[in-house]
C-alpha positions in Angstrom: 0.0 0.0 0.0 1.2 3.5 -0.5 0.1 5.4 2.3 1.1 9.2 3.3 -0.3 10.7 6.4 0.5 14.0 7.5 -0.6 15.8 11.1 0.6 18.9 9.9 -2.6 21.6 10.2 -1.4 23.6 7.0 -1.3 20.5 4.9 -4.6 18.9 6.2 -6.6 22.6 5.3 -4.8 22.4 1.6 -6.1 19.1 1.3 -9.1 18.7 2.7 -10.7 22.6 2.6 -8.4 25.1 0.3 -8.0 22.7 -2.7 -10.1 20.1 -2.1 -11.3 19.9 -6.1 -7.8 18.8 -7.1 -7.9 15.3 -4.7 -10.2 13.2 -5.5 -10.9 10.1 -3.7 -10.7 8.2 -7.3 -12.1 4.6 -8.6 -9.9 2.5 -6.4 -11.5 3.4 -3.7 -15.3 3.5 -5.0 -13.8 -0.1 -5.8 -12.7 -1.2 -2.2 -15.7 0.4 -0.8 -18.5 -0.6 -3.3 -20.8 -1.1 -0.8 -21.5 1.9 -0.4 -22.2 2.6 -3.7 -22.5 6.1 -5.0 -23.1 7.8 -1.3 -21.2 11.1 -0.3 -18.1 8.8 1.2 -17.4 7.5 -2.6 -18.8 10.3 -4.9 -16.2 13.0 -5.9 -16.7 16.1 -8.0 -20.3 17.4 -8.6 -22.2 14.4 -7.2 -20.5 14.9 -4.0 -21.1 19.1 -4.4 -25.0 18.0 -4.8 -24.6 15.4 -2.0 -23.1 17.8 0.7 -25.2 20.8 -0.5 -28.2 18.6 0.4 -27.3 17.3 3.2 -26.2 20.6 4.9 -29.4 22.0 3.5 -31.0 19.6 6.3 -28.7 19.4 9.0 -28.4 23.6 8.9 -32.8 23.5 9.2 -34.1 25.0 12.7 -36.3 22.3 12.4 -33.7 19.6 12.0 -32.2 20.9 15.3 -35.2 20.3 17.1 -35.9 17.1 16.2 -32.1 16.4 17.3 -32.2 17.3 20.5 -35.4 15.9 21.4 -34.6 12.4 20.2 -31.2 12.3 21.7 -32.7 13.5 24.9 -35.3 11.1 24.7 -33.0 7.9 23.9 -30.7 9.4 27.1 -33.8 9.6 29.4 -36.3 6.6 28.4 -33.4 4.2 27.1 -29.9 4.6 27.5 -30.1 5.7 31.7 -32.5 2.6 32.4 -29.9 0.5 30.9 -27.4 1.8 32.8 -29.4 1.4 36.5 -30.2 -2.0 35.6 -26.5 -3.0 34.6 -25.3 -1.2 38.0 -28.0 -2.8 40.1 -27.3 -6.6 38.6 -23.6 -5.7 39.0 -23.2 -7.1 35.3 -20.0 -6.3 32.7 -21.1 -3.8 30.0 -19.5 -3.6 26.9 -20.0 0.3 26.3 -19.0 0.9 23.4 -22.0 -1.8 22.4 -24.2 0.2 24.3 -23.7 4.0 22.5 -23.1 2.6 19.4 -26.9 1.4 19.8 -27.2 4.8 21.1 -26.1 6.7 18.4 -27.6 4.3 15.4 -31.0 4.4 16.8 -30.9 8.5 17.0 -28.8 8.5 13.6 -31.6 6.2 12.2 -34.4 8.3 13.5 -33.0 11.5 11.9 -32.4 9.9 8.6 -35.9 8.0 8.4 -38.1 8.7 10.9 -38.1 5.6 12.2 -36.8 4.2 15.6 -35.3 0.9 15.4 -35.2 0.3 19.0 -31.6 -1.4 19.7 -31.0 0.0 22.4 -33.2 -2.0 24.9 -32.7 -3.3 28.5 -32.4 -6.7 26.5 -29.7 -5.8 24.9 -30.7 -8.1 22.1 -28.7 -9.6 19.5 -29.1 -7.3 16.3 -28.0 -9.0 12.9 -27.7 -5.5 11.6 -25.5 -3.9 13.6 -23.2 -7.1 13.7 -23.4 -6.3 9.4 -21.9 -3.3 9.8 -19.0 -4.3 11.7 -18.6 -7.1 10.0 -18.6 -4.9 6.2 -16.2 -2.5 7.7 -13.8 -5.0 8.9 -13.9 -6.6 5.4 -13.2 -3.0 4.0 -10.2 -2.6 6.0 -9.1 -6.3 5.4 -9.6 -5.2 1.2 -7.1 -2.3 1.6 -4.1 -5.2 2.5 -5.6 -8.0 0.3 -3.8 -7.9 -3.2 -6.4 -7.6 -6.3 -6.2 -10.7 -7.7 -6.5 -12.3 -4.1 -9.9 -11.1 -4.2 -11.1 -11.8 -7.2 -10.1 -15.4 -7.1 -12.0 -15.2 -3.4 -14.9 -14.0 -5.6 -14.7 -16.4 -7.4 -14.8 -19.2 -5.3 -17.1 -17.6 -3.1 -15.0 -17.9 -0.3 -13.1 -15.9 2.7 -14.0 -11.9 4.0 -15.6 -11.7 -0.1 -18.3 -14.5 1.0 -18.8 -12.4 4.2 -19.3 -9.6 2.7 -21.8 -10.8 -0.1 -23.9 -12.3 3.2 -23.8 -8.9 5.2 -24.7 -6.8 1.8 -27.6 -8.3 1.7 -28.8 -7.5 5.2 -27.8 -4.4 5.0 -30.2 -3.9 1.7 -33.2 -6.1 3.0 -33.3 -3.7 6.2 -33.2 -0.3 4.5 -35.2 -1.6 1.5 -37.8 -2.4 4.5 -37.4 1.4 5.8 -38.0 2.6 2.5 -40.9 0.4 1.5 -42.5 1.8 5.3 -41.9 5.7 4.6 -43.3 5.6 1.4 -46.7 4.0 2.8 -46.4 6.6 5.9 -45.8 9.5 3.3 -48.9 7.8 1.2 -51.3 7.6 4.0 -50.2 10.8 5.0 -53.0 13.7 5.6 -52.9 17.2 4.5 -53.0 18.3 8.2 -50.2 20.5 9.4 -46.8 19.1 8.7 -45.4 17.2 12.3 -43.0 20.5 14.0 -41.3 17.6 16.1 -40.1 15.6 13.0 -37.9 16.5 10.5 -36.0 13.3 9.0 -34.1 13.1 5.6 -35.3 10.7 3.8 -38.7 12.6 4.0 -37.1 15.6 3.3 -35.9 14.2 0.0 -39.1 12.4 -1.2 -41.4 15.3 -0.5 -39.3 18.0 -1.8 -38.9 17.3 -5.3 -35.0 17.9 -5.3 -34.3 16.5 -8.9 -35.7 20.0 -10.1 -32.5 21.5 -8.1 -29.8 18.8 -8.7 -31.2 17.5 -11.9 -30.3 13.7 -10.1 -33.1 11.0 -10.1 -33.6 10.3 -6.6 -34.8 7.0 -6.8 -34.5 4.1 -4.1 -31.2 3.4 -4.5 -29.7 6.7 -4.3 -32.1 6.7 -1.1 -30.5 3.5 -0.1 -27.0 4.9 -0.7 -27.3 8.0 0.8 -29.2 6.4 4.1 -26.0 3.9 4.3 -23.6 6.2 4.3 -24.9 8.4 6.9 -25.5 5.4 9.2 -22.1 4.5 9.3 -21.1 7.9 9.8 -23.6 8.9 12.8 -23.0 5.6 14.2 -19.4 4.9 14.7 -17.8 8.4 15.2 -20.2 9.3 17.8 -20.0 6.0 19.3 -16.3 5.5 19.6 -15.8 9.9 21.0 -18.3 8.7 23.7 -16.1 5.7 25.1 -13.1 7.1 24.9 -14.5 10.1 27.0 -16.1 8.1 29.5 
């Protein structure tokens, strides 16, 4: 691998803020991280201009704000303390990291479809989906060492982190294809009345507002999907892993 990493502050702004246009994250890693697909993490140029601009359109709303800090008070309150007491009063091992990465997925997935997922529970139930995300990054990071051919020959035999990721994929897409499949019968059996002030989530935000007329981009399910995937991995483990480590 040809890696350069840098700490110095000048370099980072160039890079990342200043001239950002001129370093794009290119095909080989759309490649390594296809399962992703064309979300804001993989796009480069004017797909990810449209992609941010949308985005920050939301996350900048009053209304957005609103709707984040009374779900992540609500998760804190109703879900996240209670486990907590009950952990303490059983004089159990938590894992928690586990506990506000469930934290932060169920908030991240409430903001992006409306919906709560509910996996963070006193139960602290097994959850096939969170267990497919680890398990897809892992193989991402595994991807970066493996040589090409080594993985293609795994593809083709339908064997090693290539076979685990072909499994997790498809959890992945049965789950979010499910969210999708609910909103759009929400956002059909939807009234006229006056638009919900304590909800504001974004796949609503993009089915509703007819943003193709803006972005001239066909925001069909699987941009949906795209997007929605990318987001969860980025409201999930970020927030998660700054928790622990400040606890």
């Amino acid at each position: 691998m040809d890696i350069l990493g840098t700490v110095d502050h000048a370099n980072v702004h160039y890079i990342m803020s200043a001239n950002f246009p001129n370093f794009p994250k290119g095909q080989e890693l759309k490649k390594i991280f296809d399962v992703l697909g064309n979300g804001i993490f993989n796009s480069d140029l004017d797909l990810w201009k449209d992609q941010r601009k949308l985005a920050r359109e939301m996350i900048i709303h009053q209304r957005f704000h609103k709707c984040l800090i009374n779900t992540t008070w609500d998760k804190v309150e109703n879900f996240l303390i209670p486990v907590l007491e009950l952990v303490s009063k059983e004089d159990r091992v938590l894992d928690l990291q586990d506990v506000f990465k469930r934290l932060t997925f169920d908030t991240t997935c409430i903001l992006l479809t409306g919906f709560d997922p509910g996996f963070l529970s006193l139960q602290l139930a097994h959850i096939p989906f969170l267990n497919a995300m680890d398990d897809v990054k892992d193989v991402c990071f595994v991807r970066h060492l493996l040589p090409q051919s080594v993985w293609k020959l795994q593809q083709w035999l339908g064997i090693g982190p290539k076979k685990k990721l072909s499994i997790e994929w498809e959890v992945l897409d049965h789950v979010i294809g499910q969210y999708l499949s609910m909103k759009r019968d929400e956002l059909s059996n939807a009234t006229n009345s006056k638009e919900d002030e304590e909800g504001y989530d974004l796949l609503t935000s993009y089915i509703v507002n007819d943003r193709e007329i803006t972005t001239g981009r066909k925001f069909d399910d699987k941009f949906s999907r795209d997007t929605i995937l990318n987001f969860m991995f980025a409201g999930r483990d970020t927030v998660a892993s700054g928790l622990t480590w400040f606890i």
